[in-house]
C-alpha atoms as a printed R data frame, in Angstrom:
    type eleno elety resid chain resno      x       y       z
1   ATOM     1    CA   UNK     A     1 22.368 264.459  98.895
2   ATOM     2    CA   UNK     A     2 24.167 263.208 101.590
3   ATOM     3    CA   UNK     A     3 22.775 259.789 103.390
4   ATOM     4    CA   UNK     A     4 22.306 260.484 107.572
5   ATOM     5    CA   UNK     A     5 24.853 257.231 109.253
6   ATOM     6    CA   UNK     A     6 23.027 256.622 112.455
7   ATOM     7    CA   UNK     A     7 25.448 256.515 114.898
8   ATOM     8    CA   UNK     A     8 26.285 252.838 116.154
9   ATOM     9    CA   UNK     A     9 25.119 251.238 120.040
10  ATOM    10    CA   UNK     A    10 27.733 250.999 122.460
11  ATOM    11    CA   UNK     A    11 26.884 247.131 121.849
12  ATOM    12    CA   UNK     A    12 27.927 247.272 118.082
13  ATOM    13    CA   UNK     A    13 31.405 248.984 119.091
14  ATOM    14    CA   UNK     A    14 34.391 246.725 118.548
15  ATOM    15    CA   UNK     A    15 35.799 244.482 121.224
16  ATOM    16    CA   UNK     A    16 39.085 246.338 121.442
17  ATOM    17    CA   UNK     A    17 37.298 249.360 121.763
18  ATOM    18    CA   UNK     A    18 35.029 248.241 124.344
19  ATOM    19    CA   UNK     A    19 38.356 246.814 126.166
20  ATOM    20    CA   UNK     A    20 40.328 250.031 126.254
21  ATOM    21    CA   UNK     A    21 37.234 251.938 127.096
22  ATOM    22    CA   UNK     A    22 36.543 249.656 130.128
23  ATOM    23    CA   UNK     A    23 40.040 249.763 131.110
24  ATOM    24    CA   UNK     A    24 40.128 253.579 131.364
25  ATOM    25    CA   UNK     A    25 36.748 254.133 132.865
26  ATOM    26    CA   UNK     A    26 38.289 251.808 135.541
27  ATOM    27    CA   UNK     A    27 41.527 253.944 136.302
28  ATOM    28    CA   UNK     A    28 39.165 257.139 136.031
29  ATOM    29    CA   UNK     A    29 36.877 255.595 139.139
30  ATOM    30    CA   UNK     A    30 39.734 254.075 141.128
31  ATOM    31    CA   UNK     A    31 41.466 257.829 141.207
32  ATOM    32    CA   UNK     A    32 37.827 259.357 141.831
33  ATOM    33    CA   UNK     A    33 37.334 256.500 144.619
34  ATOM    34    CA   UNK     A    34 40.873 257.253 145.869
35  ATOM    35    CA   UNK     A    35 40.724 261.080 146.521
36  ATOM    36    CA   UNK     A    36 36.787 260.917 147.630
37  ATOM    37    CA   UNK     A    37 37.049 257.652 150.089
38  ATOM    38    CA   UNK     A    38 33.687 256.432 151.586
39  ATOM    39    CA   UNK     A    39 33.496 254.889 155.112
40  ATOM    40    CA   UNK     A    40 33.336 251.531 154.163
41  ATOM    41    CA   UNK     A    41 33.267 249.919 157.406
42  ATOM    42    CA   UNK     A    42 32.978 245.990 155.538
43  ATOM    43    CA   UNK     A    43 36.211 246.546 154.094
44  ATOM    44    CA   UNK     A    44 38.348 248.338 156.508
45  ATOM    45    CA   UNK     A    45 37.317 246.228 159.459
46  ATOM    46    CA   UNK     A    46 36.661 242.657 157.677
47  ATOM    47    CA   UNK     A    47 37.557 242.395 154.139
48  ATOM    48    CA   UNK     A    48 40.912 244.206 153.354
49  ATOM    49    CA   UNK     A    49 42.527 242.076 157.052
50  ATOM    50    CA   UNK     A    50 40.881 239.093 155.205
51  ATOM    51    CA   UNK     A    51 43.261 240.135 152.171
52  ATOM    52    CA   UNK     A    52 46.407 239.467 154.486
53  ATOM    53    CA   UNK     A    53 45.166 236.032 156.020
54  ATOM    54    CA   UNK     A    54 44.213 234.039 152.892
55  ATOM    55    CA   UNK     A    55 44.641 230.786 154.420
56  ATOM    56    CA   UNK     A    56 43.155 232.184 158.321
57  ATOM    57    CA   UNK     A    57 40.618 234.515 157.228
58  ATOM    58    CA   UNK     A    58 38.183 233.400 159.949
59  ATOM    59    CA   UNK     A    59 40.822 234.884 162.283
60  ATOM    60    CA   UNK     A    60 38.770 238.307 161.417
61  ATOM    61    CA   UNK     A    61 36.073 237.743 163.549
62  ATOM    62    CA   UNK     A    62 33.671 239.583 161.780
63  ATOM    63    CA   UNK     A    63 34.313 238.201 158.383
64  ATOM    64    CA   UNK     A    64 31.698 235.119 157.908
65  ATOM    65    CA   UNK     A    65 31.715 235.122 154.050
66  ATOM    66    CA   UNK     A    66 32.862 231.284 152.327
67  ATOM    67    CA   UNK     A    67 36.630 230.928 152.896
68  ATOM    68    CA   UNK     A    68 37.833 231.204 149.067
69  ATOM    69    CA   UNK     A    69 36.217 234.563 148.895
70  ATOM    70    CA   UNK     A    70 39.592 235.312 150.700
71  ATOM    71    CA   UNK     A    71 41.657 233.837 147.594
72  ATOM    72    CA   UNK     A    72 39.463 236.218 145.431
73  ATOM    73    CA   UNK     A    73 40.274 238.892 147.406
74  ATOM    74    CA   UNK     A    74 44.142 238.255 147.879
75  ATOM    75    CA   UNK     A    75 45.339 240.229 145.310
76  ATOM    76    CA   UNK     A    76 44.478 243.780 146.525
77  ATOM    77    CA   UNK     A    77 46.523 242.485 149.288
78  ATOM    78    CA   UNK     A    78 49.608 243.787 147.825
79  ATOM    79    CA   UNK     A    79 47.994 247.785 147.423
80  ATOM    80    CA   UNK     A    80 47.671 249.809 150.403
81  ATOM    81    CA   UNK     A    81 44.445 249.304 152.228
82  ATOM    82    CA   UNK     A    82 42.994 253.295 151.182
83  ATOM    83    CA   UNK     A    83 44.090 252.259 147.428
84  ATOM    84    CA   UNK     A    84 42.424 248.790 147.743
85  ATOM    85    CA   UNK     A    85 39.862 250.391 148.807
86  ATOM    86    CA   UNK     A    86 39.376 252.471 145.423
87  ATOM    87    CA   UNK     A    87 40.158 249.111 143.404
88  ATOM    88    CA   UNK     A    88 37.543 247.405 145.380
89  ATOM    89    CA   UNK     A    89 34.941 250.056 145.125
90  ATOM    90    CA   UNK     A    90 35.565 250.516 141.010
91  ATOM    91    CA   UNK     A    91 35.367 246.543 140.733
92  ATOM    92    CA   UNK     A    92 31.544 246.690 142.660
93  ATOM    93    CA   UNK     A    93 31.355 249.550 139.946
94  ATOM    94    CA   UNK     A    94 32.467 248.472 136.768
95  ATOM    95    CA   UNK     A    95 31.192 244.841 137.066
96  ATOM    96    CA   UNK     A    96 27.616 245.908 138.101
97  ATOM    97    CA   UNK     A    97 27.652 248.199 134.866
98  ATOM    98    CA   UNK     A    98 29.003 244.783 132.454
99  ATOM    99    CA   UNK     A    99 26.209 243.059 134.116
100 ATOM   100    CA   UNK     A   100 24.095 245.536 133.020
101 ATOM   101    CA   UNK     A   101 26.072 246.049 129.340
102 ATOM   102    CA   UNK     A   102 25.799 242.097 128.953
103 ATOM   103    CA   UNK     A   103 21.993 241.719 129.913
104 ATOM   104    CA   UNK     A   104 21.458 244.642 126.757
105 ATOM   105    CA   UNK     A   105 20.003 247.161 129.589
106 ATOM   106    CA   UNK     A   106 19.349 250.707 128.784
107 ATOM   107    CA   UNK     A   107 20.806 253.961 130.260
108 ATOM   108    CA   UNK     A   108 17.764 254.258 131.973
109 ATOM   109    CA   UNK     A   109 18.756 250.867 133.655
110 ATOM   110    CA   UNK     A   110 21.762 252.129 134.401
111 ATOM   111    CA   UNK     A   111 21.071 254.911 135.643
112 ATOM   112    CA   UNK     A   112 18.625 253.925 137.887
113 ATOM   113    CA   UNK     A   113 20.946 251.313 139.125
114 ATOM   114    CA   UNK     A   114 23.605 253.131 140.058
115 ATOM   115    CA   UNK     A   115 21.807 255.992 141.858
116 ATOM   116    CA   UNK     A   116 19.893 253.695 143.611
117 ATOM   117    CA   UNK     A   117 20.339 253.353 147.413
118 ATOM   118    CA   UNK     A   118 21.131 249.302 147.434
119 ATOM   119    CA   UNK     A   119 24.359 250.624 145.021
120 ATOM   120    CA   UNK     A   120 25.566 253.600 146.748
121 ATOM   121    CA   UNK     A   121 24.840 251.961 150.223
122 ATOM   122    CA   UNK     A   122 27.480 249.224 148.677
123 ATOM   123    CA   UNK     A   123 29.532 251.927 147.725
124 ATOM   124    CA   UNK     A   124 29.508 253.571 151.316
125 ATOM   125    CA   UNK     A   125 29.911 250.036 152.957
126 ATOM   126    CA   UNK     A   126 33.059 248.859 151.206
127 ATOM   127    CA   UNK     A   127 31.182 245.437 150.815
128 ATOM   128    CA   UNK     A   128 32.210 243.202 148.100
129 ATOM   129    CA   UNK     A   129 29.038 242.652 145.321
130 ATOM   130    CA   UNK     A   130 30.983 242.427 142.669
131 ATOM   131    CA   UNK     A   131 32.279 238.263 143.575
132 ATOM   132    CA   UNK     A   132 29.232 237.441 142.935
133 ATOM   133    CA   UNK     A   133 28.169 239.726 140.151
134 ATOM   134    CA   UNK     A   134 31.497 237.850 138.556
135 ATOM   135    CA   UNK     A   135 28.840 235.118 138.500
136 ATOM   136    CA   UNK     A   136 26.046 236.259 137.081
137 ATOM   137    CA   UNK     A   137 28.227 237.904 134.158
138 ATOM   138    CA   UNK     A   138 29.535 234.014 133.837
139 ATOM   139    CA   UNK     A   139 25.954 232.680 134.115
140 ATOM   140    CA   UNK     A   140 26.464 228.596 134.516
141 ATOM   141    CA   UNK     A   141 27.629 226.557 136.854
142 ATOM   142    CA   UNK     A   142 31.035 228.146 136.711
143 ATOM   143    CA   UNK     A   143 29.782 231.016 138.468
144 ATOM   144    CA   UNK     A   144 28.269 229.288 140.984
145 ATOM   145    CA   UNK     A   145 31.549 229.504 143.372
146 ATOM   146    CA   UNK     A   146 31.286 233.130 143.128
147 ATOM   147    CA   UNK     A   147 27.928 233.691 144.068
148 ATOM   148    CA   UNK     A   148 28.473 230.990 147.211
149 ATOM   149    CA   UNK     A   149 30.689 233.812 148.530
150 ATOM   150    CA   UNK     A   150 27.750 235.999 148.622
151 ATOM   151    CA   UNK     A   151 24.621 233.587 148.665
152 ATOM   152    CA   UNK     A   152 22.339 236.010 150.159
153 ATOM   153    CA   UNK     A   153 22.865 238.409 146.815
154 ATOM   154    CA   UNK     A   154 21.071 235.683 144.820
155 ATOM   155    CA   UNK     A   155 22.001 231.592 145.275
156 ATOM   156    CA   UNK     A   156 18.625 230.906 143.986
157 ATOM   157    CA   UNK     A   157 19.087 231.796 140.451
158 ATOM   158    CA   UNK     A   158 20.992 228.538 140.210
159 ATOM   159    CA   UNK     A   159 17.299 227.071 138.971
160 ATOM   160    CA   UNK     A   160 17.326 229.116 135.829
161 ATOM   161    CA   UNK     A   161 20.846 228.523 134.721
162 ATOM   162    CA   UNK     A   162 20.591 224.601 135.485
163 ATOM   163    CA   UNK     A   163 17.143 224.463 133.241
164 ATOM   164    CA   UNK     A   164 18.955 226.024 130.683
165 ATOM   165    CA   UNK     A   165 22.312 224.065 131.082
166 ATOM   166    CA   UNK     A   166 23.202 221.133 128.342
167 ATOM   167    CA   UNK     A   167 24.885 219.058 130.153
168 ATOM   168    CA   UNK     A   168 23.471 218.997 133.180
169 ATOM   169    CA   UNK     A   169 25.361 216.318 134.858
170 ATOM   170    CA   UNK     A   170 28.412 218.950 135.049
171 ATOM   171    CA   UNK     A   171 26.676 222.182 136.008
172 ATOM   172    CA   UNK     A   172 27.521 221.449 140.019
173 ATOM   173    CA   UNK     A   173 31.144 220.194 139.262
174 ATOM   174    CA   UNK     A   174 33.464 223.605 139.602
175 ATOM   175    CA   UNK     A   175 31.242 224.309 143.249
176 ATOM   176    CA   UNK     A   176 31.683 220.628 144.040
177 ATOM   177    CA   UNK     A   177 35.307 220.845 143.498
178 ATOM   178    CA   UNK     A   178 35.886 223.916 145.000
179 ATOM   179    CA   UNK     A   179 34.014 222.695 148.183
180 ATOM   180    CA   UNK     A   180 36.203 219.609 148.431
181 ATOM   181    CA   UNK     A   181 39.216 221.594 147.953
182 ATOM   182    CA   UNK     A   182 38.371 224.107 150.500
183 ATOM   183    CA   UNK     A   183 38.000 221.481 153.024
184 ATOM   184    CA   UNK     A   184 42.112 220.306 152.634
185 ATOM   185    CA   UNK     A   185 42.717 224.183 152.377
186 ATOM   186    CA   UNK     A   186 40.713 225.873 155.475
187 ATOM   187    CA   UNK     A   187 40.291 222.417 157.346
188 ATOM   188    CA   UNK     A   188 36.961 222.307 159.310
189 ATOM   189    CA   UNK     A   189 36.374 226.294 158.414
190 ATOM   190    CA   UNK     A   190 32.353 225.361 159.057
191 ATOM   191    CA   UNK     A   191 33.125 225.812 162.536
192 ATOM   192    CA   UNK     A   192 34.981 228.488 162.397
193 ATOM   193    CA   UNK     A   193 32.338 230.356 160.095
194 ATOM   194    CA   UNK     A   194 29.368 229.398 163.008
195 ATOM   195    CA   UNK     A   195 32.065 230.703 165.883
196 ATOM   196    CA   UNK     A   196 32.452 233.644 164.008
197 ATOM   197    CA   UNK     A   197 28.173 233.994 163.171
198 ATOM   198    CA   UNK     A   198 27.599 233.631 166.691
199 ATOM   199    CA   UNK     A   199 30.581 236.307 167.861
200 ATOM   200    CA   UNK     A   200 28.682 238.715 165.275
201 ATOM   201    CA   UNK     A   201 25.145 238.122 166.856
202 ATOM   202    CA   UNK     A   202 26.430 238.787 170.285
203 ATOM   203    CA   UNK     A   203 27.615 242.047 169.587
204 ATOM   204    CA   UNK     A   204 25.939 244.917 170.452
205 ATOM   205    CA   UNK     A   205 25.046 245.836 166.800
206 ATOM   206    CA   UNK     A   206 24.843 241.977 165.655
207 ATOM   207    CA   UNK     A   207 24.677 240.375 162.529
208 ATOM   208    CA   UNK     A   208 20.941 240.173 162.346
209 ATOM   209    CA   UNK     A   209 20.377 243.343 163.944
210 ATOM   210    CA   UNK     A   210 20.704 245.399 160.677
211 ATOM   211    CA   UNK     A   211 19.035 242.562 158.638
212 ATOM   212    CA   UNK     A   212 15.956 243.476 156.622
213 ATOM   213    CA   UNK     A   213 15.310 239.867 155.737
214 ATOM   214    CA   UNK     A   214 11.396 238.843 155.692
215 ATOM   215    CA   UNK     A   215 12.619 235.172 156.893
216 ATOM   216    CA   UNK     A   216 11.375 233.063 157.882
217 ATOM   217    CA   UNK     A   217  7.673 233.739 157.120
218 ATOM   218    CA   UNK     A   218  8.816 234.613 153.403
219 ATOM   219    CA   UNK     A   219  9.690 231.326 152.902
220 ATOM   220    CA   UNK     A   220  6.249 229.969 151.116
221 ATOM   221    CA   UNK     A   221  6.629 233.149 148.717
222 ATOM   222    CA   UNK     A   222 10.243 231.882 147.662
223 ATOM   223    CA   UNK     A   223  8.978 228.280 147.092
224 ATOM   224    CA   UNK     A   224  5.838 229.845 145.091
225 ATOM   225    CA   UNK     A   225  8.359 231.632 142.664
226 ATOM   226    CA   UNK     A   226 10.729 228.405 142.369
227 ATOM   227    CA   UNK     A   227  7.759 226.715 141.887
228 ATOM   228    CA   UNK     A   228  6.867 228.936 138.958
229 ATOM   229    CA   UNK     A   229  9.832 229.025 137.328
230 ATOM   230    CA   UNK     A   230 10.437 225.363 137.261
231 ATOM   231    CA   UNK     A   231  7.128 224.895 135.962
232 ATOM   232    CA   UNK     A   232  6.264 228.014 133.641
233 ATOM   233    CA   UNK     A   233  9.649 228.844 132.729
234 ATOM   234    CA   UNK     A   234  9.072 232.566 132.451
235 ATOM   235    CA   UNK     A   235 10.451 235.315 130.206
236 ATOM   236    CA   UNK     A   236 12.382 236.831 132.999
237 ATOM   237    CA   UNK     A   237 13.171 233.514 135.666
238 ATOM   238    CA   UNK     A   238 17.185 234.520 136.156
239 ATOM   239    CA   UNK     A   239 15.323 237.589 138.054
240 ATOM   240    CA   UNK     A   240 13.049 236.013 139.940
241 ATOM   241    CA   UNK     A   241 14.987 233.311 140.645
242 ATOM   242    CA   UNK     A   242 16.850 236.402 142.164
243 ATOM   243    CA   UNK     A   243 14.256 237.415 143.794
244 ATOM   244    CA   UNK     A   244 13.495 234.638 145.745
245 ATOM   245    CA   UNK     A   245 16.669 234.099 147.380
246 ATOM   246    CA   UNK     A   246 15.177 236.699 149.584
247 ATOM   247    CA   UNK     A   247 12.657 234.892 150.878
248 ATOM   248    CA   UNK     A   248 15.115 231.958 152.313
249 ATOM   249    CA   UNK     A   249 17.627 234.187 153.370
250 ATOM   250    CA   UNK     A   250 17.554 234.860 157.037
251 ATOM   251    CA   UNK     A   251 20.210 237.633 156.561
252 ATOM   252    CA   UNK     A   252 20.913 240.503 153.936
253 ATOM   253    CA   UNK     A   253 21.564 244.421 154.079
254 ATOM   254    CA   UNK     A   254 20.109 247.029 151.538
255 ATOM   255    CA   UNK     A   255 23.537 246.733 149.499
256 ATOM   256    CA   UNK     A   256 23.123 242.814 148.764
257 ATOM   257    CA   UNK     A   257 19.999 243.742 147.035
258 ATOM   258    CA   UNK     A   258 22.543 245.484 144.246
259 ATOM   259    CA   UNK     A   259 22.090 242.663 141.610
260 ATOM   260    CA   UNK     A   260 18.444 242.344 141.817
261 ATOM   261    CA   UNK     A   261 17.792 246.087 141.769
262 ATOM   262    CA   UNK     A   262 20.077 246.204 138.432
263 ATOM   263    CA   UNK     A   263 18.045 242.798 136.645
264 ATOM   264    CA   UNK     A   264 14.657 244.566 137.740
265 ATOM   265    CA   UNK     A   265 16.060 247.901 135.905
266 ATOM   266    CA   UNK     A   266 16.725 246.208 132.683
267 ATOM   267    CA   UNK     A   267 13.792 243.818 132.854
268 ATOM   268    CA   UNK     A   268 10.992 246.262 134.160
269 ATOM   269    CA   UNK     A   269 11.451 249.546 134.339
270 ATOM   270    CA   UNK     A   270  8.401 251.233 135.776
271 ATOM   271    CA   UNK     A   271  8.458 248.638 138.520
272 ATOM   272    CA   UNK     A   272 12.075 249.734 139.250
273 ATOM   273    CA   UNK     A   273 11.268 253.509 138.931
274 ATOM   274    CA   UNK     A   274  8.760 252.600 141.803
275 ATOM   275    CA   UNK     A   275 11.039 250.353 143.755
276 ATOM   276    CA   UNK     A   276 14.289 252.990 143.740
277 ATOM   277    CA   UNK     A   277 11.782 256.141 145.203
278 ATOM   278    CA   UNK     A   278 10.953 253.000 147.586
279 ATOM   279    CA   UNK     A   279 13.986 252.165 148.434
280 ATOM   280    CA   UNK     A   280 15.430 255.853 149.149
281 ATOM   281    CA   UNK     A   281 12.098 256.357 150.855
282 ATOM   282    CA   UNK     A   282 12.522 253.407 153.697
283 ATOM   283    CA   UNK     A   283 15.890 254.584 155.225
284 ATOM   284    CA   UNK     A   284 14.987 258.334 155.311
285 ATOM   285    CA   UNK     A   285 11.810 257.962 156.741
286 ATOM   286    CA   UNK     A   286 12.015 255.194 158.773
287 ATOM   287    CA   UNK     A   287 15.637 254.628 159.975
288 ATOM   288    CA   UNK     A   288 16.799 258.221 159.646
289 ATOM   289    CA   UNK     A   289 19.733 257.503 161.978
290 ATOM   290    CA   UNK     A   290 20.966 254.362 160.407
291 ATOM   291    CA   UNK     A   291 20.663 256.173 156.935
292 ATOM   292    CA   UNK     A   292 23.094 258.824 157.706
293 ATOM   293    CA   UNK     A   293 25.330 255.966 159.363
294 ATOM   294    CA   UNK     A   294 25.245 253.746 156.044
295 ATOM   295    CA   UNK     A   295 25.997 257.221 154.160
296 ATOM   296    CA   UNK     A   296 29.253 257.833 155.918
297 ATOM   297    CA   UNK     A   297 28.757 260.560 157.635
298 ATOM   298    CA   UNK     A   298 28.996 259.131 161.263
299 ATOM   299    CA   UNK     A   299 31.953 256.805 162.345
């Protein structure tokens, strides 16, 4: 009689394994992402030119991001801006999935997530989720730079990770030290990130034109969920400490909503059945021309 082996979890794999699988699932998604290009206005127009200018990047008027994001993004510098491109689109890929992986989520989870439209509207923007996915991956106050980058994708989760942190006194250092530093680096780059916010709202499409931020009269829902977590400490606080970033926010697109789509996929999955039909629903129904603009398929 021969005993059945149950075959092991992608979790129970070893490390090495796990490694070399990443790495080749990346190269597989940068050559798909290479030959099948998305528009990806974000990084053709404000984040690859930010790539060149690491120490200018609020020379690109439209970039308005913190000014080490540009540091971060250096590196895909030296690839051609098509190639970057694919890097940059695997990275939003493969880190979103470890987020996922390291959170114990389930192929539903990921599934869900990355056939939802916050994902594949990130995809078709050429945005840059994945900084601040580096930070929720990290999860302390070492990933707090990260997420600064992108605060709108989910700042406020900063109140579950400092509850949990053991030496509290130390949680804010790395963002306090990076702030200081930026200051000899970029000089006074505060101004210089307002010039450019106000340049964006003047535009004819301006920044918080294509906002779907409930700000400011979400604001006493946000405080009512920091409020709750502080005091209750709930089960699942790093995602609604997600959440209610949203509320405070007075600007964010359907792709910075990425993160807390995949934490409400691993956390509660009926709820993010609903919220994905929900989410395709809006921009079909609603904002048919601006959905086949975020899609790609108008210039």
């Amino acid at each position: 009689m021969y005993t059945k082996i149950k075959p092991k979890s992608i979790y129970e794999l070893p490390t090495y394994i796990k490694i070399i699988a990443g790495v080749v699932i990346f190269i597989l998604f940068t050559i798909t992402f290479l030959f099948f290009p998305t528009a990806s206005v974000d990084w053709h127009y404000t984040f690859y030119p930010v790539s060149q200018l690491p120490l200018h990047p609020y020379d690109i008027r439209t970039f308005v991001n913190l000014p080490w994001t540009a540091i971060i993004l250096y590196p895909l510098n030296f690839f051609s801006e098509n190639f970057g491109l694919a890097i940059n689109a695997s990275l939003n890929t493969m880190i979103i999935v470890l987020l996922i992986f390291k959170r114990k989520g389930s192929a539903v989870s990921l599934i869900l997530t990355l056939t939802s439209f916050p994902f594949l509207s990130l995809l078709a923007n050429g945005s840059i989720e994945w900084i601040p996915a580096l930070g929720f991956l990290l999860q302390n106050g070492y990933g707090i730079p990260m997420i600064l980058t992108k605060p709108q994708s989910g700042i406020f989760v900063v109140f579950t990770w400092f509850r949990s942190a053991k030496k509290k006194w130390l949680f804010f250092m790395p963002s306090i030290l990076v702030i200081i530093v930026s200051f000899y680096a970029w000089g006074n780059w505060i101004g210089e990130l307002i010039s450019n916010v106000q340049y964006m709202s003047n535009l004819h499409i301006g920044l918080f034109t294509v906002s779907i931020s409930p700000f400011p009269w979400g604001i006493p829902f946000g405080l009512a969920l920091i409020y709750y977590i502080l005091k209750y400490k709930p089960q699942h606080s790093e995602l609604l400490g997600t959440l209610s970033t949203f509320f405070f926010v007075p600007y964010f697109v359907p792709h910075s909503l990425t993160i807390l789509f995949a934490l409400l996929a691993i956390s509660y999955r009926r709820i993010a059945i609903a919220s994905w039909v929900l989410l395709w629903l809006h921009p079909i129904l609603i904002h048919w021309g601006t959905f086949i603009q975020i899609l790609g398929f108008q210039h």
